[in-house]
N, C-alpha and C positions, 0 to 999 in steps of 0.2 A: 305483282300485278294487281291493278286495283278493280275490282271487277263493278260493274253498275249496281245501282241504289238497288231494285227490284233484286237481281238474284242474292246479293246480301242479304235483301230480308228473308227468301227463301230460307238460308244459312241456320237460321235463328231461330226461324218460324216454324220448320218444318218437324223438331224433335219436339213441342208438349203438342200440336196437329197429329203428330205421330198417336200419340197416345189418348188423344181423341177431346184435347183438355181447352182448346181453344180453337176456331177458327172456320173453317169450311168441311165439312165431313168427307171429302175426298183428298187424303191426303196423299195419296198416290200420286195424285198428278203434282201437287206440289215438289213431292220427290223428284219426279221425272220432269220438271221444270229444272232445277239445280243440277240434278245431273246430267244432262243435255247444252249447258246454260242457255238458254233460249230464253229470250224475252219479249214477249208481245203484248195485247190486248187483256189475254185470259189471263196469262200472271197477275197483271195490276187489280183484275175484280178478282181476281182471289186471294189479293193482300187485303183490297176493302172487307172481304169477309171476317176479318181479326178485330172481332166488337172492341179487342181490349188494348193492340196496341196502333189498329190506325189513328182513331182519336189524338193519339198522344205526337206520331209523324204528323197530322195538320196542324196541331200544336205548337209546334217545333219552328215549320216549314211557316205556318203562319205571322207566327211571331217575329222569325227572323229575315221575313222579306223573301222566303222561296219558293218559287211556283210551283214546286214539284213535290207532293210528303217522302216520293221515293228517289230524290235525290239523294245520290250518294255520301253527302254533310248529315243528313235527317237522318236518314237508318244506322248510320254507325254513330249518332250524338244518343238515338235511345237506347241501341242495344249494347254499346260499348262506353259510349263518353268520349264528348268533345269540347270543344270554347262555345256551340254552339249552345250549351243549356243555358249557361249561366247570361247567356242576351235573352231570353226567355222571358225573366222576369214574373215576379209574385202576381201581379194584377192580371197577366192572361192564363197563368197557372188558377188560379183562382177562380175567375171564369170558366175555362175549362171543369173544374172542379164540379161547381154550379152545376153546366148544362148535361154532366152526364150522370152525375148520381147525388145530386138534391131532393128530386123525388123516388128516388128506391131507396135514401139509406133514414129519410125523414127526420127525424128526431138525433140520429146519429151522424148527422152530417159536420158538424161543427169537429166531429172527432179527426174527418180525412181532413179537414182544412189544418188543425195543427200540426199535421208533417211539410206543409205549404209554409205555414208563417216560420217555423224551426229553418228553412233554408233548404226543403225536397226543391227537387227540379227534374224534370220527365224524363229520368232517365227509367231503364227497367227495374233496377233495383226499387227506386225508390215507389214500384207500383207494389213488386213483390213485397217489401218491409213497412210501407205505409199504409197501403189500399188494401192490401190481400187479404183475407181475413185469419189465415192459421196464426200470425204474429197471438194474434189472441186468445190462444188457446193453449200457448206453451204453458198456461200454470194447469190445466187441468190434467188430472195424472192420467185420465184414460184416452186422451188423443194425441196426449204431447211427441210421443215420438212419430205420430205419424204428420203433424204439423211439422216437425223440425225438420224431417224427410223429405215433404213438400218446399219447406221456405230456400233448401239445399240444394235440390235438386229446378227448381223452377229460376232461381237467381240463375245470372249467368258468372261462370266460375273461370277461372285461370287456371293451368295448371303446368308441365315440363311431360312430352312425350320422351318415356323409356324404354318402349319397345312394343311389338305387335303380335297380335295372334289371330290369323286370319282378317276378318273384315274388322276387328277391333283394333285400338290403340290402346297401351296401357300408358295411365298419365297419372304424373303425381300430382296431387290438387291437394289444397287446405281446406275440409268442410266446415262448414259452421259447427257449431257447440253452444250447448245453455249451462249455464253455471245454476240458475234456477232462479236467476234477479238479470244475466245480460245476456244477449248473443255477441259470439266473437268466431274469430278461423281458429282452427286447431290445428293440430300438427299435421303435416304434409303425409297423405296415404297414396297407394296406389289405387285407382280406379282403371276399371275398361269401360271403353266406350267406342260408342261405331264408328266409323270413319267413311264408310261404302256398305253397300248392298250389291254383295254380289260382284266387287269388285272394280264397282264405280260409287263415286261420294261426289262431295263439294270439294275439297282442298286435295291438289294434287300435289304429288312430289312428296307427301308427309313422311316425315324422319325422326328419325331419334334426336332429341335433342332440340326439337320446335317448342315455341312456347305455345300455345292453343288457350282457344277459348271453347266453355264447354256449357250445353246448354240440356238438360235432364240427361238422356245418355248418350250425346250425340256429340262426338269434335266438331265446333263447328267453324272454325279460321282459326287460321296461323297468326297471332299476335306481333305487328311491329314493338319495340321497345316502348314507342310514346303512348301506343294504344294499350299496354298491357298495365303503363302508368295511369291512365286513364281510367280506363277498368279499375283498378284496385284504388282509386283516388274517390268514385263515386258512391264504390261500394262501401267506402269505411268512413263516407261521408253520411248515408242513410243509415248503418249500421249502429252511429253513433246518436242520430237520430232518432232512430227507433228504442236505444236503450236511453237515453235520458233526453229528449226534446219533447217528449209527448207524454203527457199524462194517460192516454185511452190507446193502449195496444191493439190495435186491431180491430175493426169492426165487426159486427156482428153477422152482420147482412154478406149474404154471399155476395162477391161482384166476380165479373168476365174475368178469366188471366187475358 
């Protein structure tokens, strides 16, 4: 079932909101927005409240002729990947680029533009690995694990539901790894992660055996085949980005997730 633009972003939005890391400071109601699916007025101003990825839906929705940032093309081309980035194109990426952090990152602005000219497109990885700034801190020995923790856990992951324990799913997922010169996926672990509170989540019917997308510690959809090609098509496109397209890993300057 393909459910609308808004409670999809819900999906995705709701677990770093959770932890207080982006977005509107009542993440409660966002929760009780997905788990109800209810979609109205108040949903939509509390997606505008995501300093860091509505920007990126008008983006999207602008570039490619659509009126709506939370149509359902928009929200699953940034948080998942669709044909829709790649009509995007460098000159309104670019743009964009400009009007949100040309004056906050100053001097260092030239740095977020070469994950644009290397072939970044708005998807989320490409904020997490290009824009975010722990990328840049993986050589320093006293943050690095907790930048590599952040870039892991903040990307949105794939993984194979294997089983449950209470309101969790246990999912094997491949987490990132630094070799100490690249990022890359490592071998396939098990993780828990929520699925419901209390009983009620986003994705119904969850089974052993789903493939999921997973977003800090929260299952957040069921993966069709094309979407999870998608997914893993974007993420080893920025990936590879980040380890040899760009001379400046990471900025310095804090920016929005």
């Amino acid at each position: 079932m393909v459910i609308n633009g808004a409670q999809l972003f819900v999906r995705y939005a709701y677990p770093p909101n959770s932890h207080g890391s982006c977005g509107p400071l009542d993440s409660d109601a966002l929760l009780h927005y997905g788990q109800a699916g209810v979609t109205d007025q108040g949903l939509v101003e509390l997606a505008k409240g995501f300093a860091g990825a509505w920007p990126y839906l008008e983006l999207i929705a602008g570039a490619t002729g659509i009126s709506d940032p939370l149509d359902h093309r928009v929200v699953e081309a940034y948080w998942v990947g669709n044909p829709l980035l790649d009509a995007v194109g460098v000159t309104h990426i670019g743009n964009s680029m400009e009007d949100r952090f040309r004056a906050r990152t100053g001097l260092q602005f030239p740095h977020l533009i070469e994950g644009v000219l290397a072939g970044g497109v708005p998807h989320h990885s490409f904020h997490v690995l290009e824009i975010y700034p722990w990328l840049g801190l993986l050589r320093d020995d006293r943050r690095r694990s907790t930048a590599l923790m952040s870039l892991d856990r903040c990307r949105i992951r794939w993984g194979e539901v294997v089983g449950f324990t209470g309101d969790e799913a246990l999912v094997r997922s491949r987490p990132l790894v630094w070799d100490g010169t690249a990022l890359s996926l490592g071998e396939a672990e098990t993780e828990a992660a929520k699925y419901a509170v209390s009983g009620t989540g986003f994705v119904a019917d969850l089974a052993v055996g789903d493939v999921v997308s997973l977003h800090w510690d929260w299952v957040c959809d069921r993966l069709t085949p094309v979407q999870l090609h998608q997914l893993q098509r974007y993420t080893q496109r920025h990936l590879k980005i980040a380890n040899t397209g760009v001379e400046h890993r990471g900025t310095a300057v804090a920016i929005e997730h």
